[in-house]
Each structure stands twice: as C-alpha cells, then as structure tokens.
N, C-alpha and C positions, 0 to 999 in steps of 0.2 A: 504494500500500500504506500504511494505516494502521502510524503509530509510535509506540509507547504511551509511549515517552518524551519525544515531543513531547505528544501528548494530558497527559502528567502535568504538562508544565509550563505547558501552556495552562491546567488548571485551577486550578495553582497561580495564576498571575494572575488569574484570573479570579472565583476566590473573595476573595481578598485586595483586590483592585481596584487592586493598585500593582505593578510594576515591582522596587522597591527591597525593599521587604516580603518579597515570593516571594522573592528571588534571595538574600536572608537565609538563607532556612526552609533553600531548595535546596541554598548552598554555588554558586549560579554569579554571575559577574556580570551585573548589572541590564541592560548591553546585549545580551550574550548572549542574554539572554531575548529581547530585543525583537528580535533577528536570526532565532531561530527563529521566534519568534512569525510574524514577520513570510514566511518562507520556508515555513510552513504555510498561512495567507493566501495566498499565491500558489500555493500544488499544491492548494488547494484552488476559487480562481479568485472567492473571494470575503472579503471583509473580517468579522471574526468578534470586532472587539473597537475599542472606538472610544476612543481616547485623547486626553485633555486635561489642561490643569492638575491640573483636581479627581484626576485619576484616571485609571482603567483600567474600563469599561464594558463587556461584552458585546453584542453587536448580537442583531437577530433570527435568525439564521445561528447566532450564536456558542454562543445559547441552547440551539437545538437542537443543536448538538455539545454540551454539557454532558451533556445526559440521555443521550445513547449515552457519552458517556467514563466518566461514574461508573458507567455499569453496568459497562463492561470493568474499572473501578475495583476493582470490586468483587470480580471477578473471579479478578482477579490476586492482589489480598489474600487471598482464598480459597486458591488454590494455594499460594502461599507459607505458609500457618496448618499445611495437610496437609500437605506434606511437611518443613517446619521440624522439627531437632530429632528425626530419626528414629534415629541413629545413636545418642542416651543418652548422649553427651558434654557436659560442661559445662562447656563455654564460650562466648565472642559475647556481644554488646552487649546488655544491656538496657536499657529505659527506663524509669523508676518517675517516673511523674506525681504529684506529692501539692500539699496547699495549702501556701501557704508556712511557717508554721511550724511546721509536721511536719518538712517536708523538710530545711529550715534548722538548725531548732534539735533535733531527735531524730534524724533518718537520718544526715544528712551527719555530726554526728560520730561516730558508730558503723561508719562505713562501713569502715571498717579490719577490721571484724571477719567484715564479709563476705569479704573479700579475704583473709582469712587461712586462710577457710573455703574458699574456693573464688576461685582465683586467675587463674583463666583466664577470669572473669566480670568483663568490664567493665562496671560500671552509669554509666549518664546519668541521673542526676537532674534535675528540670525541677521547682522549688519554687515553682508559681504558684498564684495564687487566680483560676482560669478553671478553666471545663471544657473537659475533652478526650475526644473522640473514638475510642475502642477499636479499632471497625469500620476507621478509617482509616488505623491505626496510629500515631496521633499520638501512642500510648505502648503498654508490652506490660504495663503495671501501673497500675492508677491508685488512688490514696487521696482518696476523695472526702467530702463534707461532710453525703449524704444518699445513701438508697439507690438507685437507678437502675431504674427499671421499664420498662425498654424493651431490645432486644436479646440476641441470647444471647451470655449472660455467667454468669459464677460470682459470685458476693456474698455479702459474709459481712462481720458486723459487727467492725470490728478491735476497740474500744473506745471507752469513754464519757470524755469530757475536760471538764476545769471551766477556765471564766474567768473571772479575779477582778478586783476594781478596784485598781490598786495606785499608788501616791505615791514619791517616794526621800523619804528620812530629811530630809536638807537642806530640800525642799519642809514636811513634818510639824514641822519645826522651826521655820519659819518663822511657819507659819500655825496650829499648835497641835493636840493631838490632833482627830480625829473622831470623833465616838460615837454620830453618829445621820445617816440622809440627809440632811435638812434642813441640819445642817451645810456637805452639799457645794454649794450653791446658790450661785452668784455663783462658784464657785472656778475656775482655769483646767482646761478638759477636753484630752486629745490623741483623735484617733479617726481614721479613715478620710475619704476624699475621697469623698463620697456618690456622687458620677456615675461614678466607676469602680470602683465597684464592680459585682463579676457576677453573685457568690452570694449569694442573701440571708440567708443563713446569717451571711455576716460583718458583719451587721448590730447589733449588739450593745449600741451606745450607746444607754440611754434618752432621748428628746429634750429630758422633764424636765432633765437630766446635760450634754445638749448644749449650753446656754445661750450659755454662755461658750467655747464649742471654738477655741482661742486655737491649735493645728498639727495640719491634717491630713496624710495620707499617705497612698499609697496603698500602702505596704508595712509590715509589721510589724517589721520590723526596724528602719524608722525611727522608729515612733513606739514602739518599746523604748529605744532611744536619747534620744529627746524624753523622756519619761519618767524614765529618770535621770538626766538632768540637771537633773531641779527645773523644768520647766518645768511642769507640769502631772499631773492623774489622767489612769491608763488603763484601760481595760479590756485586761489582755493574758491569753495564756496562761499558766495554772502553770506547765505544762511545760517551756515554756521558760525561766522567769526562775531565775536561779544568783544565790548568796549575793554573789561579785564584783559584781554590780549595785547593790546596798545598795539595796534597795528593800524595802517594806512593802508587805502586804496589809492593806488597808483595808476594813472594815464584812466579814467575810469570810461572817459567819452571816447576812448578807442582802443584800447585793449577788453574785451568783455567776449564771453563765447556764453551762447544762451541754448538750454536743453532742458527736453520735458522730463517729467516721470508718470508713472502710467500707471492704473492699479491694476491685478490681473487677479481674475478669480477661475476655478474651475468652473464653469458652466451647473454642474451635477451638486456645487456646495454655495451657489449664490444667496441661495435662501436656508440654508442653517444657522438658526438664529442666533450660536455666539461669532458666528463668523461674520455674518451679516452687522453685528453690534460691531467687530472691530473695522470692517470695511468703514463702515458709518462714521465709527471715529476718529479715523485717519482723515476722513475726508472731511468731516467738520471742522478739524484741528487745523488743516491746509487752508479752509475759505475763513475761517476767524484771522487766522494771521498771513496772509497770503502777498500783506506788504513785504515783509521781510527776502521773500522769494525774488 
C-alpha cells in the first residue's frame, strides 16, 4: 500500500536534492528521512535515489515515482482547498509569502493589528525574494513582484512602490552635496549579490552606478544597514527607510525606479475565511497608508 506520507517526503528530497534541506522544510531529522527513505527502497524492491557527496539524485525508478507522487500531490492539495474553512470560523495558521521588504519593513510591524482584529489567526510570514509556489502550498498568500499568468489564482494589483537612491548624512558630509548623476561616478555603491539573485525585478542598480559597488548582499536589510552607516549609495525602498536612519534621498526627480506588488491567492482558498481576513488586511493596511509607497 502506497503512503502518501512517505511519497511526501521522498519528494521533498528529491526536489531539494539534500537530506539536511528537506528535513529543515519538514521539521524531521535528516536521518529520519534517510531511514524512511531508505525503508521505501526496500517495499518497493528497488533503489529510487542515488546518494553522494554532491547530493541526493533521483534514479530512473525514482523519476518515475515523481510523476505518479505529484499527481497524488496534487490531489491531496485539492481536497484539502474544498473542504478547508467550511465551518466560517477564523482561525488556523496562515502563510503570507511576500518579498523581503514588504514583509520586513511594512507587514511585520503592523502585524499586531491583525491580531487584535482577529486573534485566533496565526500568521507565518516568510519575507523572501524567491518565488513560491501557491498550487503547492508553499504559502496561502503571496505578495509578488509581477503578475503571474499561469494557474488558477485570484490577482489583483496591491500597489505601485518607488525606489530611490539614498546616502546617510555622514557619507553627504563627507563627500559634499550631489546635484547631478555625473557627480555619482567613482563614488562607493551598496546593491545586491548578482548571482543570487531570483527576481529580476530586484535588479535595480544601473551598471553605469555599479562601478565602484564597494558591499553587496543579498538581503535588504543589510544593505539598509551598509547604507547608514556611511559606507556607500543605495538604491533602497521609500517605504521602508524611517527618519531614525538619518539618511537622505539623493537626485530624487531623477534617479527613482517605480514597481508594483501584487497579491496572489489560490483560486480554490479565496474564500476561507482566515485567509480571506489576512488578504483583507494587507490590503487595508496598503490603502490606509498608501502615501508612504
């Protein structure tokens, strides 16, 4: 007899290609995994995943159990979409996916006001710049960076956001105002780590501007940080920089790169009502304060 719980964690491996990875995502530990793993292999009387240093590999066996698991995948997620949420109660965990400094610098401090609204709704924020996966339920919410033309889903423009190039005070003081691009030439830049980058959306640096990129990162939140401290210009969000920063907007009438975010829902969980409640409050939270954006 097929075990969907072993199938779930074979794919989990098997996608990831590690062992330690999966048992992360799962919540088991990493031998765990490789005891079932490994106790699947044997009721099924054949090897389904070849393991080495590099990694965790699929075999020709293992391949084709993929395509029968994600369909039973799919399955299950289906059942669970229809009958979630029937009873109009709101509460249960939610997951709101968004990029990082949405989630960081707009949701998470607001998040209290969810909780005051509806208190028996626990939200997981996951403030990453990757895409996730709806169908898979690698979230019941996602705030993405461009609109998604594939699946059924609900989509609806949240709002339009500006990024400016900003300096601290200390750095302007040093090297004297700027009043025109040319001025920024040679000067120290901060920006992202190009290869890890996923979205190309957060590509933002002119490579003109790149010259000198004296710290990258790959989070916004560090290279907020690198930025006021005088190390260098950035291109960051409005939205998130607060006056405790001491920073300046620099060249503001012509340096500025403007992009939406977007909410995305499964189609099958639009109307479950704690998810329904956090869609709602994101999107109120967004037209309450919407100058800021």
């Amino acid at each position: 007899m097929l075990d969907w719980d072993d199938l779930r964690i074979f794919l989990a491996v098997a996608r990831s290609g590690s062992f330690v990875a999966s048992g992360r995502r799962l919540g088991l530990n990493h031998t765990t995994l490789a005891r079932r793993l490994t106790a699947l292999e044997r009721s099924y009387g054949t090897r389904l995943l070849d393991r080495s240093p590099r990694g965790v590999q699929p075999t020709k066996a293992g391949l084709d159990l993929i395509e029968h698991a994600e369909r039973i995948e799919q399955e299950v997620l289906a059942a669970g979409r229809r009958v979630e949420g029937q009873d109009g109660h709101i509460s249960g965990v939610v997951r709101l996916a968004t990029p990082e400094a949405f989630g960081t610098y707009f949701i998470a401090p607001r998040a209290h006001r969810l909780h005051a609204q509806h208190s028996q709704v626990k939200l997981e924020l996951a403030p990453e710049s990757r895409a996730v996966n709806l169908s898979k339920r690698e979230a019941d919410i996602a705030i993405t960076l461009h609109r998604p033309d594939q699946g059924r889903l609900q989509v609806a423009r949240l709002i339009d956001y500006r990024i400016g190039l900003y300096a601290s005070e200390a750095l302007l003081d040093r090297i004297g105002p700027v009043a025109s691009p040319s001025a920024l030439r040679g000067q120290p830049f901060i920006s992202y780590i190009e290869e890890m980058i996923d979205l190309p959306e957060l590509r933002n640096l002119d490579r003109s501007m790149a010259e000198h990129c004296v710290f990258r990162s790959s989070t916004v939140a560090a290279q907020m940080e690198a930025v006021a401290s005088g190390l260098g210009f950035g291109l960051l969000h409005c939205f998130a920089v607060s006056s405790h920063m001491r920073l300046v907007r620099v060249l503001p009438e012509t340096v500025e790169v403007v992009r939406s975010f977007w909410m995305v829902l499964h189609a099958d969980l639009a109307r479950v009502p704690r998810i329904r409640a956090v869609a709602d409050f994101v999107a109120e939270q967004v037209r309450a304060e919407k100058a800021i954006f």
